[in-house]
Structure formats: structure tokens, C-alpha cells
matplotlib code that plots the C-alpha trace (Angstrom):
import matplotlib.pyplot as plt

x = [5.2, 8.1, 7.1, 8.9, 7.3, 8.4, 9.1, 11.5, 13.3, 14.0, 10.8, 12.1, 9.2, 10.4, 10.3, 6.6, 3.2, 4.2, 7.2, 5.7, 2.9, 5.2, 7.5, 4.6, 3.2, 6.4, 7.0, 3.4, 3.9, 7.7, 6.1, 3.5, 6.6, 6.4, 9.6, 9.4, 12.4, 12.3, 13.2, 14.3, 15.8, 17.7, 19.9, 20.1, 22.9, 20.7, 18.3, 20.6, 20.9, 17.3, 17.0, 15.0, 12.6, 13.7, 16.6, 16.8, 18.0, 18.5, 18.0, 20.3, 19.5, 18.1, 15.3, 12.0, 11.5, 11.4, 14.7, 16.3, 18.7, 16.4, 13.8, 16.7, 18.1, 14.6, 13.7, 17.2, 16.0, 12.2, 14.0, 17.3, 14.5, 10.9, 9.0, 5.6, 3.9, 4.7, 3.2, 4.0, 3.3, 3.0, -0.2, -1.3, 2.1, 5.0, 6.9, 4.1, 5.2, 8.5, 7.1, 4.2, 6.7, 7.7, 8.9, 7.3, 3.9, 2.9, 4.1, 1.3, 0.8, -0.8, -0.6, -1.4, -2.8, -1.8, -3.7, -7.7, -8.4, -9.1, -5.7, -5.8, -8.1, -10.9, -8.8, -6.8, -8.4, -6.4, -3.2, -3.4, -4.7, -2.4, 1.0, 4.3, 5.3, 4.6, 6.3, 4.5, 5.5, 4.0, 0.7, 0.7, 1.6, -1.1, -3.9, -2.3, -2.6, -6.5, -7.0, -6.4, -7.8, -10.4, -7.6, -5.5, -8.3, -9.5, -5.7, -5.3, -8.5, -7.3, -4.0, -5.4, -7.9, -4.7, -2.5, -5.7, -5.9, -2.5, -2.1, -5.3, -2.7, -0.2, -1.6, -3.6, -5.2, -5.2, -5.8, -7.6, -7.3, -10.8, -14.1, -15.5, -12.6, -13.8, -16.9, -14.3, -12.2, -15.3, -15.7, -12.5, -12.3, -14.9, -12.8, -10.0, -10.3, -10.1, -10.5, -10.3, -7.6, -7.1, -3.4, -2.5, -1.8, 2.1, 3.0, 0.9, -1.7, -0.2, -1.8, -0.7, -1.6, -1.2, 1.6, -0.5, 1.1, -0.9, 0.3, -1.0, 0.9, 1.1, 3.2, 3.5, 5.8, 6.9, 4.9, 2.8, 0.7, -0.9, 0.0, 0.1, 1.1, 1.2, -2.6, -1.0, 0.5, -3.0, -4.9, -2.0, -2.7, -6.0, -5.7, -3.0, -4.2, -6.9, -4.6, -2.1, -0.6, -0.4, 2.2, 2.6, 5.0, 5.6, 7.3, 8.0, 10.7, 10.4, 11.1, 8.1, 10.0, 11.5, 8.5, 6.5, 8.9, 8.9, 4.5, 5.4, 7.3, 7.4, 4.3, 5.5, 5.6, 6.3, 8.8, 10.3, 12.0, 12.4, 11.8, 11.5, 9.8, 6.4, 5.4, 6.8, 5.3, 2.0, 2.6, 2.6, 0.4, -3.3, -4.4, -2.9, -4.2, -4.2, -4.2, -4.2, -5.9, -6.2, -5.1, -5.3, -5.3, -3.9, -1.9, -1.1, -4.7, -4.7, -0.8, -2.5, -5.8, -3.6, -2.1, -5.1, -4.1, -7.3, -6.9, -8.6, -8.6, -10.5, -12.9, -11.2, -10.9, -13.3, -11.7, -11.7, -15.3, -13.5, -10.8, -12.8, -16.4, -17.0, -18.5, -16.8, -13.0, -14.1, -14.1, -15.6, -12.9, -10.7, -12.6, -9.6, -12.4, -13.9, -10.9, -9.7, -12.6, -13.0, -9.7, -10.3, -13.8, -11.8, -8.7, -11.1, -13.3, -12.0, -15.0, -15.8, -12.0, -12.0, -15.0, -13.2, -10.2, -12.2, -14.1, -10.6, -8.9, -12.1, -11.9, -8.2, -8.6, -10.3, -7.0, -4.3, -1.8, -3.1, -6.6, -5.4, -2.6, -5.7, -7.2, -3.7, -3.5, -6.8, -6.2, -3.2, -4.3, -7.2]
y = [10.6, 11.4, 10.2, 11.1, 9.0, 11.1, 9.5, 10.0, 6.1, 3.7, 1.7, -1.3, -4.2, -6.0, -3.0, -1.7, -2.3, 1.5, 0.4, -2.7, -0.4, 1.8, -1.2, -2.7, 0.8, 1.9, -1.6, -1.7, 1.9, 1.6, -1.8, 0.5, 2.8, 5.6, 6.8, 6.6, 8.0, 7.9, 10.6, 10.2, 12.1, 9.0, 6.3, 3.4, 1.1, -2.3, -1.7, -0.8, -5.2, -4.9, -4.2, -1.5, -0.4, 2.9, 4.9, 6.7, 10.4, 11.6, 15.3, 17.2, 16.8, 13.6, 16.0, 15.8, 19.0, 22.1, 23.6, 25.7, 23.1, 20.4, 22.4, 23.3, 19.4, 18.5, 21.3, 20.4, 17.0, 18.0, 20.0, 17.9, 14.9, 16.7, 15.1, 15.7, 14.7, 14.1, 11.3, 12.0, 9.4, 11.2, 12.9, 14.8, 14.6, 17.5, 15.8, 17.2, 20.7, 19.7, 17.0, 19.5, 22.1, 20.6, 24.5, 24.5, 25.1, 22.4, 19.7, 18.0, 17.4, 14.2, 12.9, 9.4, 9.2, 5.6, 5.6, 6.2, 10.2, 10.6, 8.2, 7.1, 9.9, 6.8, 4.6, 7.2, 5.7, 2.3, 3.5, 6.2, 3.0, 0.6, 0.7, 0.8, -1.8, -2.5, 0.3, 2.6, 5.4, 4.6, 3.5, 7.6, 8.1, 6.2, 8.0, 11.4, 10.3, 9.3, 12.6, 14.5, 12.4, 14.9, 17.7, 15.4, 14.0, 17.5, 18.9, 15.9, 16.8, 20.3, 19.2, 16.5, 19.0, 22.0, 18.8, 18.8, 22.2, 22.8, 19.9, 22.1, 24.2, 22.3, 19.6, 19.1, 16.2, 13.8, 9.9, 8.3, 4.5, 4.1, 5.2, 4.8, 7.3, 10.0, 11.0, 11.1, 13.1, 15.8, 15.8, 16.9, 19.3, 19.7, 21.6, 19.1, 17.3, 13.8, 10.6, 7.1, 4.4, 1.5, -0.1, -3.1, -6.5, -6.1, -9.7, -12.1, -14.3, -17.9, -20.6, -23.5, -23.5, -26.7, -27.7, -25.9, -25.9, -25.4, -21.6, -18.6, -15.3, -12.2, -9.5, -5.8, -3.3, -3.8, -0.8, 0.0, 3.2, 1.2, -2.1, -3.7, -7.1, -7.3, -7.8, -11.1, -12.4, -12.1, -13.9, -16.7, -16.8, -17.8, -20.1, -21.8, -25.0, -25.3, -25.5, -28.4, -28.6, -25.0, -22.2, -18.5, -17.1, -13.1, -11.4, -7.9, -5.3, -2.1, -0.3, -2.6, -6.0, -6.6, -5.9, -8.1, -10.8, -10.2, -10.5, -13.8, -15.2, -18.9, -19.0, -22.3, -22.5, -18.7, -17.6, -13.9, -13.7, -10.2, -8.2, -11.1, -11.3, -13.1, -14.6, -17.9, -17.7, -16.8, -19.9, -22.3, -20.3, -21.0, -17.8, -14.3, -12.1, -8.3, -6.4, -2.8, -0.2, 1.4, 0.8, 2.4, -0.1, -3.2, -4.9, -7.9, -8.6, -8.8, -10.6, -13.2, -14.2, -14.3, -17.4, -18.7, -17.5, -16.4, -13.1, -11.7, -8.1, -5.6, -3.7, -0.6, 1.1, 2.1, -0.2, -3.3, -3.6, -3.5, -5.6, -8.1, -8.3, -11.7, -10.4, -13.5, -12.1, -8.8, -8.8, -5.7, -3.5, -4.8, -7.3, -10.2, -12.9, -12.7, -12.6, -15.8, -17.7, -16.9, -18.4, -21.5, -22.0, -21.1, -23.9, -26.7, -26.4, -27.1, -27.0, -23.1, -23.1, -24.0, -21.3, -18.8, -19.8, -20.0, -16.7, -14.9, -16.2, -14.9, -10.9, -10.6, -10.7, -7.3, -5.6, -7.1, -4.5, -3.9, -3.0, -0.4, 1.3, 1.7, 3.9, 5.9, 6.4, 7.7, 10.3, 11.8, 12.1, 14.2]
z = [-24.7, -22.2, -18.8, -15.4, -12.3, -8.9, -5.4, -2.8, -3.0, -5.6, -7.6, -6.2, -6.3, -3.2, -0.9, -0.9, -3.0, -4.0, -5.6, -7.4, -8.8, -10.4, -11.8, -13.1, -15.0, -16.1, -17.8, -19.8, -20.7, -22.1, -23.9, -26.0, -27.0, -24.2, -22.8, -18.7, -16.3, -12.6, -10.5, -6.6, -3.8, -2.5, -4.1, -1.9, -2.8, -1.5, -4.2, -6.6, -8.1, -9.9, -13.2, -13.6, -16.4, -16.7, -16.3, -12.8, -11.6, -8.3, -7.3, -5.6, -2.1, -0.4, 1.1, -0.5, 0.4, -2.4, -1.5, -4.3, -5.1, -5.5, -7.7, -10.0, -10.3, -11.1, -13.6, -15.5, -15.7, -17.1, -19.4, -20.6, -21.1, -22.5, -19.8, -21.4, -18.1, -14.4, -12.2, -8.7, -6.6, -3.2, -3.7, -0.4, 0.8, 1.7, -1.0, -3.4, -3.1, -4.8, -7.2, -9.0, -9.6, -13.1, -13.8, -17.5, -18.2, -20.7, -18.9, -17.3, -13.5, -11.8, -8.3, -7.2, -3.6, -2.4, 0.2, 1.2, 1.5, 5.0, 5.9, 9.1, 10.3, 11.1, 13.4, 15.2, 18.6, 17.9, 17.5, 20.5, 23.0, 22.4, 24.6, 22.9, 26.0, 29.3, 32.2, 34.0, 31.9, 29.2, 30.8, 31.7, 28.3, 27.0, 29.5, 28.7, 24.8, 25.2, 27.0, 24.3, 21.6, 20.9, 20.2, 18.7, 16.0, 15.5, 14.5, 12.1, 10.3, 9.8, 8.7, 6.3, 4.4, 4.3, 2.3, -0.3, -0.5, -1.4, -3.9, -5.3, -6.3, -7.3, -9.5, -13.3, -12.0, -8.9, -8.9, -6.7, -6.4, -5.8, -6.9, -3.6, -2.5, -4.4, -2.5, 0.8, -1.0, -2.4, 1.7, 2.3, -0.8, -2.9, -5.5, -6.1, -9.7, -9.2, -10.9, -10.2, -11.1, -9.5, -9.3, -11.6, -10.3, -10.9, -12.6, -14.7, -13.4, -12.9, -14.5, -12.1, -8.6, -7.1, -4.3, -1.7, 1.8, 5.1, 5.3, 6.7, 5.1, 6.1, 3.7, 4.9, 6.2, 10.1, 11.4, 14.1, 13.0, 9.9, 8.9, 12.5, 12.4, 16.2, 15.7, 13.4, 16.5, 18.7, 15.9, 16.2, 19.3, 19.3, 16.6, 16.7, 18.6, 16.3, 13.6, 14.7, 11.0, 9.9, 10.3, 10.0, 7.7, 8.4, 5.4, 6.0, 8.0, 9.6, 13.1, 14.4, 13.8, 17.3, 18.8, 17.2, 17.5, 21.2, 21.3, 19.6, 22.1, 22.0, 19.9, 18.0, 14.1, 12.7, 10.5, 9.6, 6.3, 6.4, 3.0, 0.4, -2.5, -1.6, -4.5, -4.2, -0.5, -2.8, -4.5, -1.5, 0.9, 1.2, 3.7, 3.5, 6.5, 6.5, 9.5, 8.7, 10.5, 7.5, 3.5, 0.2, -1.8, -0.3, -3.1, -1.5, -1.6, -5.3, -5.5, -3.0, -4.8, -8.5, -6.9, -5.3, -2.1, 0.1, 1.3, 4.2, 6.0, 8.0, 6.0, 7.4, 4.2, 1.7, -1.6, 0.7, -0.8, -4.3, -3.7, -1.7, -3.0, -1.2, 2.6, 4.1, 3.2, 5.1, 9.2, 11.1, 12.3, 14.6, 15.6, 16.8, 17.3, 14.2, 12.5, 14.3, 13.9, 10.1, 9.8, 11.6, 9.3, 6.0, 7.3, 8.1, 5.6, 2.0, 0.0, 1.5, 0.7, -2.6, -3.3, -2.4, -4.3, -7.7, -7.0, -6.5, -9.4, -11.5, -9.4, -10.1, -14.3, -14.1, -12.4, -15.4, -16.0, -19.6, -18.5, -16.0, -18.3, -20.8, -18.2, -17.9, -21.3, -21.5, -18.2, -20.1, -24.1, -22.2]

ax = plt.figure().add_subplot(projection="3d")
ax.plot(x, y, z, "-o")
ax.set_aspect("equal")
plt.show()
């Protein structure tokens, strides 16, 4: 079977869980004697020293958008390689619109929604209150922005349940990465045909996991609408007196950076790398923190707990009950005090610790790449 996977920049697994997801599928499926190709709007020279699974081709304009020039790059390509099936890997977004349109009727049509179904829809209040910095402008900003929260929520829902509705039209079948997604996304539209599939953990489970460090990790793009690791720095904060041998290691880029190196100030013992890959930070961490306001599936979670790194997150989304079926790894949303003083239990107490260690080690097996290509396989011979 000829596979195309769709997204607008390179699979590379050091950029985004996205990325790593599709490395890690494309790899398992060309391993059981599929043919996969990738297919991207935008050819970024930093990302071009990996050695990818699969050869990659870039359509004609860097837009995701389904201009004319674009849909006829991509249907030359569907054509020129007998893509059988089409995995497009921004379900529910405008990219969609291009990415169904595989221009031949017996090539199959499935979108992956990375994310929850309602997105951010939940936690809208949280990233209207907060102020981008500290002038009197944007404190009116901020009061105009909680004025019209009601409006502004309301035009979001309508906008989120149009996306569904038109990748109704577009698409064979659409993959949730959750089965406790699927009864948000029969609220949003009933009619879509959905399924569940979680992502694979993207590399094999290490068997060694000594040479711990006194390490708190935090992994994630530099964002402040979903991943917010300013709410990193405030746990810090709180905690880091407690903690007299312990640092903070933030791995991660993005438009947010500078900010969140300005929140931290002088806080002492924290480290930017910038985009890295974090698995040898994995390896020496014991705590990885997640922040989100909201997730789809949180991948770090799972790349965490392979090597015996305790995770722990918001239960902001509806597969952080999936990914983290110990209550103690879940804090109530956004609650900053919790969070800190879960922290400070987990740090000080090794035994807890080392509980937690053993039961993530054991959660991660179910979420092997083989397992979750078994499920793929079965999705596209039906």
C-alpha cells in the first residue's frame, strides 16, 4: 500500500510531538513493506540534516491553502506515486480543504485531529486574563478582552463546529486520538465518522534507567495560547527553596521564549536549550511538568515515563485520564498550588517516587509503536 502522510512542514522529530508521531508511523509502516511519501508546503533548510524515512515533496506554493496551483502539484504527485490512501495530519484545520482533495476517487481519505475536539474552547478565560506585560494599555486591553468573553467564546464555538462540518465533507474517515474524545466530537457533530487511535511512543522503551539527576523538565513549544510555560516559571517560584539541590531545565522555542525568560528573572538554577532532542534530558531527569491549558495527546508524557521520568500535568484535557491513570500525576486545572506542592511531595519522597516510576514504566508498554500501527492497519484494509 502507497501511503502519502500530508502536513504543511517537514516530519522532523525534534520540532513538535506531531512530527515525532509521523516519524515514528512512517518508520513501522515502511518496516512491514508499505511504501510512505511525505508531502509539505514548506521546505525548511534547518531540518533538512535528518534522515528521513520517506522520500519528501513539496507542493507548489508554501500556502496550505487549496489554491489551483497547489491542488494540481498535489494531484500530480497522487497520481505519479498511486497513493492508495492519504493521512492528513491537520484534521479540523483550513489546511484540510487542500489535504482531502486527493483528486481520485479510490484513494482513501483520513484526517488525524492532534489535538482534543473542542481545542481550546474550555480554557478560553485563561488565555483572555492573563497580560501580555505590564503597561497601561494592555491592562485596557485585557478588560476590553474580558468584556467580550461571552461574544468571543460564543464565535469560537460556531467556528469550531463549521471546521467539523466541512471536514464532513471532505474526509473517509477521521482519527481521534482518544476514545474519550469521541463523545466531544458526536457533540460537536454528530454525523462525522470517527474512530479512535492513540499516538505511538516514537522510540523504544529503554531498559536502563539509572544516573538519575535532581531534574525538573519541561519540553514543549514556547507559546502562550496552549502550552504556557510561563505557568513553569510561577511553579519555580514557589518551589524552588524547597528544593535546594534541584534545577529546571526548559527545552523548547517559540515567539513566547523572551518572555518567559524575562518572568524568570534571576530565579537561580534554570536552563533554556532551545529545540533539542529531550531524550537524553529524559534519561537524567526525574520530573517532567506540563503546563498546557489544553493538549491532545501530550506526547511528552509518554517520552517521559519510557525513561522513568514522572510526568505530571493539568487534567485539562480529556486523554490526560489515558495517559495518566495514576490521580496523583493529574492537578485540577490551573491550580499553581497544587501543582507546586505535588512537586515538592513527589521530590522529597523517594519511595512515592519510586511508585510512580514503576507504575509508568508498566502504562507506557501498551502505547509501543507496533501495537498502535496494528490499529492503522486495521482502519485502512476496512
Amino acid at each position: 500500500m502507497v501511503i502519502a502522510f500530508l502536513y504543511p512542514t517537514m516530519f522532523h522529530p525534534h520540532w513538535g510531538g506531531v512530527e515525532r508521531v509521523a516519524d515514528a508511523l512512517a518508520r513501522e509502516f515502511v518496516s512491514r513493506g508499505h511504501r510512505v511519501i511525505f508531502i509539505h508546503n514548506r521546505l525548511d533548510l534547518e531540518k533538512l540534516a535528518y534522515d528521513y524515512p520517506a522520500p519528501m515533496y513539496f507542493l507548489a506554493e508554501s500556502t496550505a491553502r487549496a489554491t489551483a496551483a497547489n491542488l494540481d502539484s498535489f494531484h500530480r504527485i497522487i497520481d505519479k506515486e498511486k497513493v492508495d490512501a492519504v493521512i492528513n495530519h491537520c484534521g479540523g484545520m483550513i489546511e484540510s480543504e487542500l489535504y482531502c482533495n486527493a483528486g481520485k476517487s479510490d484513494c482513501r481519505v483520513i484526517s488525524i485531529i492532534h489535538r482534543n475536539p473542542y481545542n481550546n474552547y474550555h480554557s478560553l478565560f485563561h488565555e483572555i486574563y492573563p497580560l501580555k506585560n505590564s503597561s497601561f494599555i494592555e491592562k485596557i486591553k485585557r478588560l476590553v478582552r474580558i468584556g467580550l468573553y461571552p461574544k468571543l467564546k460564543h464565535d469560537y464555538l460556531v467556528r469550531l463546529k463549521k471546521s467539523y462540518a466541512d471536514l464532513l465533507s471532505l474526509t473517509d474517515q477521521t482519527v481521534l486520538l482518544s476514545e474519550a474524545f469521541v463523545p466531544e466530537m458526536k457533540e460537536l457533530n454528530p454525523l462525522l465518522e470517527c474512530c479512535a487511535i492513540p499516538n505511538p511512543l516514537p522510540f523504544n522503551i529503554p531498559e536502563n534507567i539509572s544516573g538519575k539527576e535532581n531534574i525538573i523538565l519541561w519540553v514543549g513549544r514556547m507559546d502562550r495560547v496552549q502550552k504556557r510555560p510561563d505557568r513553569m516559571i510561577e511553579i519555580w517560584k514557589r518551589i524552588y527553596r524547597r528544593l535546594p539541590g534541584w534545577s529546571l531545565i526548559m527545552i523548547g522555542d517559540g515567539e513566547y521564549l523572551n518572555f518567559v525568560k524575562e518572568r524568570a528573572g534571576k530565579l537561580p538554577r534554570i536552563q533554556f536549550t532551545g529545540f533539542t532532542d529531550p531524550r537524553p534530558y529524559y534519561a537524567k531527569a526525574r520530573i517532567l511538568c506540563m503546563t498546557s491549558s489544553f493538549e491532545g495527546f501530550g506526547m511528552v508524557l509518554l517520552e517521559a515515563m519510557a525513561y522513568g521520568c514522572v510526568p505530571f500535568a493539568f487534567d485539562s484535557f480529556a486523554a490526560a485520564k489515558d495517559l495518566l491513570p495514576n490521580p496523583e500525576q493529574r492537578l485540577d486545572p490551573f491550580n499553581i498550588r497544587q501543582y507546586s506542592d505535588r512537586l515538592i511531595k513527589y521530590a522529597e519522597n523517594s519511595e512515592a517516587y519510586d511508585a510512580l516510576v514503576k507504575s509508568c514504566r508498566k502504562h507506557v508498554e501498551d502505547y509501543r509503536v507496533e501495537s498502535i500501527v496494528d490499529k492503522w492497519e486495521k482502519l485502512l484494509k476496512k
